[in-house]
C-alpha positions in Angstrom: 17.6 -66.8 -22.2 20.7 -68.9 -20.9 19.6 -69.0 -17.3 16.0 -69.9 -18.3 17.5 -72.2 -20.3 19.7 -74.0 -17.6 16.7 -73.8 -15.2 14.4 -76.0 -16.9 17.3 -78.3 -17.8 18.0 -78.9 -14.3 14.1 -78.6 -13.5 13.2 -81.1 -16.1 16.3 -83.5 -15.4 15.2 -83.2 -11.8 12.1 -84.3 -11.9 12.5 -87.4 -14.9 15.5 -88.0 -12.6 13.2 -89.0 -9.4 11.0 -90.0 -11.6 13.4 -92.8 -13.6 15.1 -93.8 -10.9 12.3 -94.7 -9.2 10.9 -96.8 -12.2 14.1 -98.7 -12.3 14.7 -99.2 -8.6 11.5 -100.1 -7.6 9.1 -103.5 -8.2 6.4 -103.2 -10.5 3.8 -104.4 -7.6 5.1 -101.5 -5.3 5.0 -99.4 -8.2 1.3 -100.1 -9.3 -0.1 -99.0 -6.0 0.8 -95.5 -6.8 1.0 -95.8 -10.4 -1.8 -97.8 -11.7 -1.2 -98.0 -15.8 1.9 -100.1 -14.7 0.3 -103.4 -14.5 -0.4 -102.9 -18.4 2.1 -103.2 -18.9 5.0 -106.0 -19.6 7.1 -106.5 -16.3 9.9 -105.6 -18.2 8.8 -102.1 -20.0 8.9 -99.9 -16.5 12.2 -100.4 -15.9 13.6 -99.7 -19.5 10.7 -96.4 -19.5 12.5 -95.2 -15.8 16.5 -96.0 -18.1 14.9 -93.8 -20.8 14.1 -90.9 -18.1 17.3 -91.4 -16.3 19.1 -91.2 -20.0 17.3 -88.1 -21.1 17.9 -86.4 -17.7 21.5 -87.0 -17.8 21.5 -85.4 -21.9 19.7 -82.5 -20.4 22.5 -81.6 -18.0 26.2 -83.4 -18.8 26.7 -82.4 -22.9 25.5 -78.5 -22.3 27.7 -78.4 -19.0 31.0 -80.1 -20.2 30.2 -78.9 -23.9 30.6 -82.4 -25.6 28.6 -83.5 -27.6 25.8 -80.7 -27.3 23.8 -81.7 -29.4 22.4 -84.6 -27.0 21.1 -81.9 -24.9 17.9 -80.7 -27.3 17.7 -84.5 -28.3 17.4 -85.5 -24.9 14.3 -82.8 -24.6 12.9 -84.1 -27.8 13.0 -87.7 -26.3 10.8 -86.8 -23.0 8.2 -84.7 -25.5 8.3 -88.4 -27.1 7.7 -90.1 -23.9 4.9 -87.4 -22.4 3.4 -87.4 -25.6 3.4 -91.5 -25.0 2.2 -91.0 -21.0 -0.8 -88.0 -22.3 -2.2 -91.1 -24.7 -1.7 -93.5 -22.4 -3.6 -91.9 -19.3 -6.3 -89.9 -21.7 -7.0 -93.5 -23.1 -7.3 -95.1 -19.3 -9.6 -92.0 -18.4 -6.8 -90.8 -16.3 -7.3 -86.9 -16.2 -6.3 -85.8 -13.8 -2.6 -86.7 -14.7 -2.6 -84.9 -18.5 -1.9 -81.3 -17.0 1.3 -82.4 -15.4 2.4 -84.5 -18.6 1.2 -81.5 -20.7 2.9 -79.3 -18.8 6.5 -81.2 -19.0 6.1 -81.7 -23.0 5.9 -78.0 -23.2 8.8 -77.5 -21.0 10.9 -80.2 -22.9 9.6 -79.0 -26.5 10.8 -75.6 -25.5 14.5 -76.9 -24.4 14.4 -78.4 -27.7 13.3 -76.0 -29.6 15.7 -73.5 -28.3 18.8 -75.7 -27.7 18.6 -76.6 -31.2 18.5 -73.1 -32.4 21.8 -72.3 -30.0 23.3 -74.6 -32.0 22.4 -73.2 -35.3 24.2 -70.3 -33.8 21.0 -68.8 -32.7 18.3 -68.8 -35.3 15.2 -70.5 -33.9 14.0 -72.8 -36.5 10.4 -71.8 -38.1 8.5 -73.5 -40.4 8.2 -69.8 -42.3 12.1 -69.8 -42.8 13.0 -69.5 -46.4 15.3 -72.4 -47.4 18.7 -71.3 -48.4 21.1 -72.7 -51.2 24.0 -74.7 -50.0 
């Protein structure tokens, strides 16, 4: 599970990588050729989205690798199933289709980092919603 693990970290801060870096060095009006929902979208807001991504894919990789901190790792994966979750509304509500498999896709991805990350640092025990709570 470790190697899966670390693949789709590396996957996942790969692609929001390219993908943030791109939003943040890049005008909007270059942008919106390839990326039409930009232009609704204040001036301001792509660039601080693309920081976001560029944040998340650094949590992905740096805390698990140096072991600082690791908790940043599944809440960097919980942050990009925030944003997908964001880009699947915003494209299904601009009639965008074609783009929700990919954005689907990466949620899943990122949900599972989370989701398993989290329970490495429980010391293992995936969290469940059928877990019996325990007395402190």
């Amino acid at each position: 599970m470790t190697i899966l693990l670390w693949i789709l970290r590396i996957g996942l801060a790969g692609f929001f990588g390219m993908a943030g870096f791109t939003k943040v060095s890049t005008p909007v009006e270059s942008l919106a050729t390839g990326m039409p929902w930009v232009s609704d979208f204040p001036e301001w807001s792509v660039p601080v989205i693309g920081a976001l991504e560029l944040a998340a894919a650094a949590g992905l990789i740096l805390p698990a690798a140096f072991r600082i901190a690791e908790v940043l790792t599944p809440m960097a994966a919980a942050g990009l199933v925030l944003i997908m979750a964001g880009a699947i509304i915003l494209h299904a509500a601009r009639g965008e289709w074609a783009a929700l498999p990919m954005n689907a896709v990466l949620a899943i991805v990122a949900g599972f980092v989370a989701w398993r990350d989290f329970a490495r640092l429980r010391g293992g025990r995936p969290v469940t919603a059928s877990a019996p709570a325990t007395a402190g």
